[in-house]
C-alpha positions in Angstrom: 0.0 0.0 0.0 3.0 2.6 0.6 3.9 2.0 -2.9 0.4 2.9 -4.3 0.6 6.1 -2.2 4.0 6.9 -3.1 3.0 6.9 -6.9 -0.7 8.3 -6.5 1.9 11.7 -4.6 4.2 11.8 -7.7 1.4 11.7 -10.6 -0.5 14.6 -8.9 2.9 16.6 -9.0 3.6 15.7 -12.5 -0.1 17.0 -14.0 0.5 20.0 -11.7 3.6 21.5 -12.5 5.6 22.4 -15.4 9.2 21.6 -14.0 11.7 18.8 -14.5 9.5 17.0 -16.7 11.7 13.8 -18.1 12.7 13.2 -14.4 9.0 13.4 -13.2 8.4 11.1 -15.6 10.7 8.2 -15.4 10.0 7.7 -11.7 6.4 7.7 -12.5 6.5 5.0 -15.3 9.1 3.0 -12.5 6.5 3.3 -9.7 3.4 2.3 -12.1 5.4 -1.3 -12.7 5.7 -1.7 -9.5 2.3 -0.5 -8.4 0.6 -2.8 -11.1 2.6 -5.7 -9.7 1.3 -5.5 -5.9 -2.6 -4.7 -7.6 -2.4 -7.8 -9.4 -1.0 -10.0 -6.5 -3.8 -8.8 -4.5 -6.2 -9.5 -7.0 -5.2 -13.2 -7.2 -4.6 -13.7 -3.4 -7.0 -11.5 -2.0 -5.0 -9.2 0.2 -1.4 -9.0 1.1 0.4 -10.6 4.1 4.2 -9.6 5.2 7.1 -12.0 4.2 7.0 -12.9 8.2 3.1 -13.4 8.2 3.7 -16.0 5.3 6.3 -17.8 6.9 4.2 -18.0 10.5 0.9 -18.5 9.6 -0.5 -22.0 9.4 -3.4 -21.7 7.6 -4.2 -19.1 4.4 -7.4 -17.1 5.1 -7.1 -13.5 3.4 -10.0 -11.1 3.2 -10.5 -8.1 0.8 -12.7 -6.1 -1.4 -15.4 -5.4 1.5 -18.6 -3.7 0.9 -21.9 -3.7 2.8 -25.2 -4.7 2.0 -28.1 -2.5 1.7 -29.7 -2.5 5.0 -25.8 -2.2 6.9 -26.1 -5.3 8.6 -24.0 -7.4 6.7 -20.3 -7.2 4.7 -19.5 -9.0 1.3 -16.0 -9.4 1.0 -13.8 -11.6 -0.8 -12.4 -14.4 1.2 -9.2 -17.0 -0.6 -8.3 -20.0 1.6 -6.5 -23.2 0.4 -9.1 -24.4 -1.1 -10.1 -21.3 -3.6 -11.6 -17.9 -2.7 -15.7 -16.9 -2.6 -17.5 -13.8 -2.2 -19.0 -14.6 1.2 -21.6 -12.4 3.2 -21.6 -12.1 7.3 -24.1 -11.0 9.2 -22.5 -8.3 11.8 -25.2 -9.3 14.5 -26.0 -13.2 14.1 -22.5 -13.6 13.2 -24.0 -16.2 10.3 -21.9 -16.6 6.9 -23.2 -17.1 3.5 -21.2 -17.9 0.7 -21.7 -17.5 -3.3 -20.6 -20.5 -5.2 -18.6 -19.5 -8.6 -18.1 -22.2 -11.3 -14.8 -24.1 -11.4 -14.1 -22.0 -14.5 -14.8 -18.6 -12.6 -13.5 -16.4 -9.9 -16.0 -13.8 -8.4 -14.6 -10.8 -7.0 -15.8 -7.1 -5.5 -19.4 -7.9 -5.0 -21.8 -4.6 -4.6 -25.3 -4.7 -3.3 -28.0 -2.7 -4.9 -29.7 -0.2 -2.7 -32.8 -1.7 -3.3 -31.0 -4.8 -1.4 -32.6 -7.3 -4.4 -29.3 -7.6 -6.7 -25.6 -7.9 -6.4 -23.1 -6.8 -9.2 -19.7 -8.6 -9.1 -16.2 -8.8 -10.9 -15.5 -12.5 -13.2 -12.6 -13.8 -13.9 -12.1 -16.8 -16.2 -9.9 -19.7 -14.2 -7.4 -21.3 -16.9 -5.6 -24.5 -15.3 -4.7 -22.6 -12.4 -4.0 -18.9 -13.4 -6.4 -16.2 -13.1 -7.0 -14.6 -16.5 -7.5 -10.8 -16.2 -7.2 -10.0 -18.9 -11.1 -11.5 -20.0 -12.4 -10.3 -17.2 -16.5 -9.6 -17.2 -19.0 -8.0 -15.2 -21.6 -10.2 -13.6 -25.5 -9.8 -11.8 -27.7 -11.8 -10.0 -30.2 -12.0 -7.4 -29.0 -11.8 -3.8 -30.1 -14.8 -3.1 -27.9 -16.5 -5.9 -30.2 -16.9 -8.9 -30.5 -15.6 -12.2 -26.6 -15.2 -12.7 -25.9 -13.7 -16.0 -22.6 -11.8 -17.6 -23.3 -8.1 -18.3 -20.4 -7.7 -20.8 -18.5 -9.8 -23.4 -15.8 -8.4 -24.5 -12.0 -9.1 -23.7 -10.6 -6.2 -21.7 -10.5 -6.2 -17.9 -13.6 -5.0 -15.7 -13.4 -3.7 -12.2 -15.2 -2.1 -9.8 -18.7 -2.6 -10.5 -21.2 -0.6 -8.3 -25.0 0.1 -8.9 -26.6 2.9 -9.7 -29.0 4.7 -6.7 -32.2 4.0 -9.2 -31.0 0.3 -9.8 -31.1 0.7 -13.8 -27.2 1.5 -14.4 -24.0 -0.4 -13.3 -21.2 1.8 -13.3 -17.4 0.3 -13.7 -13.6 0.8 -14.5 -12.4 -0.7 -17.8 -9.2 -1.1 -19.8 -9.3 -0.4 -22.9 -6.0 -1.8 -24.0 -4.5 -5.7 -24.0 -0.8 -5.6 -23.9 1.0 -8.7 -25.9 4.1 -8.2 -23.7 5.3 -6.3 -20.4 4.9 -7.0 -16.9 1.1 -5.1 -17.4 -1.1 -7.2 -18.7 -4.0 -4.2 -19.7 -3.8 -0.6 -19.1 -6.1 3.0 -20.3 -8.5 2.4 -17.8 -12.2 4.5 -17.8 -15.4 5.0 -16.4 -18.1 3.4 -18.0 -21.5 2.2 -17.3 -24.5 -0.3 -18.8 -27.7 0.5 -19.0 -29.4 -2.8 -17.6 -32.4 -2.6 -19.5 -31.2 -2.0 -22.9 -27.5 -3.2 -22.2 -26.3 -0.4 -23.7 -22.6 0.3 -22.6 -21.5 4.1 -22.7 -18.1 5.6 -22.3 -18.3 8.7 -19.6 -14.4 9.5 -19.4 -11.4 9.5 -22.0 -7.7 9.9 -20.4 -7.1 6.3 -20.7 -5.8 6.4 -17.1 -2.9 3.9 -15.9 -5.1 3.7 -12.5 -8.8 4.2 -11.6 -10.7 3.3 -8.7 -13.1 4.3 -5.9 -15.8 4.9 -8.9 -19.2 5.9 -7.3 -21.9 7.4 -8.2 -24.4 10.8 -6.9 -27.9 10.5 -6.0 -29.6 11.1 -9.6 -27.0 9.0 -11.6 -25.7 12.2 -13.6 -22.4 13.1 -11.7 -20.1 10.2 -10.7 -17.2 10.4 -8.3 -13.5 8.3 -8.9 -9.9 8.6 -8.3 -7.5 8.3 -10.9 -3.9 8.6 -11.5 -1.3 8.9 -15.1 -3.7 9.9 -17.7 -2.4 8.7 -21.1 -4.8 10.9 -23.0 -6.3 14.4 -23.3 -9.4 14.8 -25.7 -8.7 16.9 -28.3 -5.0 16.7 -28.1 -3.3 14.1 -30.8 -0.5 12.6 -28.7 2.8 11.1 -30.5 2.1 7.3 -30.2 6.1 6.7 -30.2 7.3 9.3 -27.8 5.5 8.6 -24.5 7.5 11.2 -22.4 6.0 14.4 -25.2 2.9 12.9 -24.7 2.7 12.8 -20.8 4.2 16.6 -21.4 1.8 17.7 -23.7 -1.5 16.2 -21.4 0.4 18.3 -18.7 1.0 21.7 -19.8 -2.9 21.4 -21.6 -4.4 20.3 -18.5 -2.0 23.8 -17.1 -3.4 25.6 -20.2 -7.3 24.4 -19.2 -6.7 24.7 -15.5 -8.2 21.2 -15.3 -7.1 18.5 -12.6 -7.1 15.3 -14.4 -5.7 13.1 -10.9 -6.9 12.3 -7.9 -10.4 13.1 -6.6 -12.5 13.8 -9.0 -16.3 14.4 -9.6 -17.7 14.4 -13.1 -21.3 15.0 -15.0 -22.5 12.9 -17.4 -21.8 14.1 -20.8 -19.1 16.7 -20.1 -15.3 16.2 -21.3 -13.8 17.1 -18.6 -13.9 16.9 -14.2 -15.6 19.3 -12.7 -13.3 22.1 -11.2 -12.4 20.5 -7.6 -14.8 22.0 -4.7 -12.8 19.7 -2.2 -9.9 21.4 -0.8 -7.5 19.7 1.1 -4.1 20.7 3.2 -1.2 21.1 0.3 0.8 17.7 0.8 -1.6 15.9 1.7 -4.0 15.4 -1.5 -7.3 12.6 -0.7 -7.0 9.0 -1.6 -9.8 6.5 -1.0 -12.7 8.2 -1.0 -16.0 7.4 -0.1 -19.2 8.4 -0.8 -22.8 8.2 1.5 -25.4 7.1 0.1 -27.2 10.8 -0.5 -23.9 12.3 -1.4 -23.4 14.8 0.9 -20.8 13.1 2.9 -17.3 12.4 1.5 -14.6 10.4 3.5 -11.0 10.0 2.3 -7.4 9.0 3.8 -4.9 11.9 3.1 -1.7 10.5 1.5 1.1 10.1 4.3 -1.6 9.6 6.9 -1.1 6.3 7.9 -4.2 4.9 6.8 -6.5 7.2 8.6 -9.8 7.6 7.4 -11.3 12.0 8.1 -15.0 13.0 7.1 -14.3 16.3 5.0 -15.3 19.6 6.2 -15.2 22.6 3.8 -13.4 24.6 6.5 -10.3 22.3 6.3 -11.1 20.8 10.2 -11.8 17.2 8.8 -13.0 14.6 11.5 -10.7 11.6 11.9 -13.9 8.6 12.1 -11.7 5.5 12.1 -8.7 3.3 10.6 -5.3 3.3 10.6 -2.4 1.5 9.4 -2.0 -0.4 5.9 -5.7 -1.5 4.7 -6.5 -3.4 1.4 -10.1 -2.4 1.5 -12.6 0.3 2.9 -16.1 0.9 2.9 -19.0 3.1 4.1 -22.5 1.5 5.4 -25.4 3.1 3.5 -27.3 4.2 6.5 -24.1 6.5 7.1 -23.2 5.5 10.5 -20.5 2.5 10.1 -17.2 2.8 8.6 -15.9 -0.7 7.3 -12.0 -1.5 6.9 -10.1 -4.8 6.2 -6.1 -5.9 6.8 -6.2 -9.3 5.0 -7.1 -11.0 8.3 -9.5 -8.7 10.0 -12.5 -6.4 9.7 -12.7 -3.3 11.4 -15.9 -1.3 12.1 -15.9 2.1 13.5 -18.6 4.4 14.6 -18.3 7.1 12.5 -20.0 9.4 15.1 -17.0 9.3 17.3 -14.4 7.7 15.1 -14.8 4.8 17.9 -13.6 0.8 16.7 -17.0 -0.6 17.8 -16.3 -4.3 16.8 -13.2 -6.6 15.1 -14.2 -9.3 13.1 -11.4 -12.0 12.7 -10.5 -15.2 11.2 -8.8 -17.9 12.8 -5.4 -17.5 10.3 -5.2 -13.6 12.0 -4.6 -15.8 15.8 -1.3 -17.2 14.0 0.3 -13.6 13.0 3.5 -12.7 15.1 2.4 -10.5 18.4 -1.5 -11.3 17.9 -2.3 -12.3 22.0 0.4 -9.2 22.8 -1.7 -7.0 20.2 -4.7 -7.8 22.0 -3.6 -7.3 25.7 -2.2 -4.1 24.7 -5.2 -2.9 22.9 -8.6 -4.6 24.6 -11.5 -4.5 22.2 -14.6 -6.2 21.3 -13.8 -9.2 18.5 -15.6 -12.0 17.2 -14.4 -14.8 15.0 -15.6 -15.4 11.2 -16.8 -18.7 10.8 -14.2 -21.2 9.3 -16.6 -22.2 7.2 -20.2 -20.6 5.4 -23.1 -22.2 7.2 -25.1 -21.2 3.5 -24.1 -21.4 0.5 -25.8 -19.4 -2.5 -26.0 -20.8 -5.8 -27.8 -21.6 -8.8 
């Protein structure tokens, strides 16, 4: 995770400032490798672990990707043991898990609820022998309660991030739009788009081919969408050089100078328009957002400012944002819809805060977390109210 911040702190320099340019941008294209690397490990394990946690831990159990259900009463989150990962569902109160049952052939990843609680959109990724091919990966839907699974898209380019719509008609998603033959990247230009689930209609909504995008939500009405992004490849309007990469990235630069338009970081956007809307978050210089989250009526925005250890603020227009929970390295965050839980995970554990008071109100563990190096000292040190995940799903959802 320090790498991803590391690179999300350079790019935002880069698009704003005019200095040093070839320097800027060789440590950005080194840091994107890398970056790519630790995504796609997470992807295919589910979290990250410590060299140390690999070597002591007797059992693998790694949860990611959280999100919680319509009613905030549950979490779906990815789970990957020995025997293969699910999207599984616990209950916060009956401590019950459910589990979703994939094909042999298929992988299911970042599940989303719809508001409406009846449907839940999901990531799919094809299982060849035993490697995980992102590069065809889909966008799925089905009924909560397992039924009625069907793929949304078709085509071969890599699909993440799905979330719902607040009217339940739209699925909005990241997407690459390039397949690379060769390189340690296996797909890269990444966008907004979204599908129209009635007419299946897909429809572009930005166009800077961005090395990273994530944290894609939308507003109440579905016209404005919020996201994060980082290196923008492209710049409507502008024709880049296709064989000089470092004139390109200086040519998006000094136009997005030119328009005084932010093209990194947080970002809010309307339906139709070519470019972000002109920031109306302002944050302490140094420090720009990463990770935001969106309530469910849009009026609340939670972030982590780079270099700030993983701590999750509610934003204030006055610059006094309220610290409501977190802390640490995280692979996964997530706000309940009724506004009043904050949800993060650290491969072994699940973390939920009152937001009122930034308060950890409960830790949900699995049994592999008990095997990590200081876990009973941890504990002593820091009392707090924990209860163990299941080993296993008492229910398992399928077709």
């Amino acid at each position: 995770m320090r790498i991803f911040r590391n690179i999300k702190i350079n790019v935002y320099i880069f698009l704003n400032s005019t200095s040093d340019f070839q320097t800027q941008i060789k440590n950005a294209i080194l840091q994107i490798v890398l970056t790519f690397t630790l995504i796609t490990l997470m992807i295919s394990v589910g979290g990250c672990a410590t060299m140390q946690e690999r070597e002591t831990k007797e059992i693998k159990d790694e949860i990611s990707n959280l999100s919680f259900s319509y009613d905030s009463k549950k979490v779906f989150f990815d789970r990957c043991r020995d025997d293969g990962c699910q999207i599984q569902v616990y209950d916060l109160e009956t401590g019950e898990l459910a589990a979703y049952q994939s094909p042999a052939n298929e992988r299911w990843t970042m599940a989303k609820q719809s508001y409406d609680g009846k449907k839940i959109v999901f990531s799919v990724i094809p299982v060849v022998g035993n490697d995980l091919d992102l590069t065809q990966m889909q966008i799925g839907i089905m009924d909560t309660d397992g039924k009625n699974y069907r793929k949304l898209t078709s085509d071969p380019m890599p699909k993440i991030y799905p979330t719902f719509s607040h009217s339940g008609k739209k699925v909005l998603y990241v997407k690459a739009g390039r397949i690379r033959k060769e390189g340690r990247t296996p797909a890269s230009e990444y966008d907004a788009w979204e599908m129209d689930l009635a007419t299946g209609k897909e429809t572009r909504l930005t166009y800077f081919k961005y090395f990273h995008m994530s944290s894609v939500s939308y507003f109440p009405g579905d016209e404005k969408i919020l996201y994060e992004a980082l290196g923008p490849f492209a710049f409507p309007g502008l024709d880049l050089p296709k064989d000089d990469i470092n004139k390109a990235l200086q040519m998006i630069a000094e136009e997005a100078a030119k328009k005084k338009i932010d093209l990194v970081g947080l970002l809010t956007m309307k339906r139709g328009d070519t470019f972000p809307e002109k920031p109306y978050y302002l944050f302490e210089e140094g420090h720009p957002p990463e990770h935001p989250l969106l309530n469910k009526n849009g009026t609340k925005l939670y972030f982590v400012p780079a270099g700030r250890a993983g701590k999750f603020y509610l934003y204030s227009p006055d610059g006094n944002h309220k610290k409501v929970g977190g802390g640490g390295d995280f692979n996964s965050a997530a706000i309940s819809p009724d506004g009043e839980l904050l949800g993060v995970t650290y491969g072994k554990t699940i973390n939920i805060y009152w937001i009122k008071d930034g308060i950890l109100n409960e830790q949900f563990y699995n049994r592999a977390a008990t095997y990590m190096d200081n876990w009973d000292n941890d504990i002593r040190k820091y009392p707090r109210k924990q209860k163990m995940i299941p080993d296993l799903p008492s229910r398992i959802y399928s077709q």
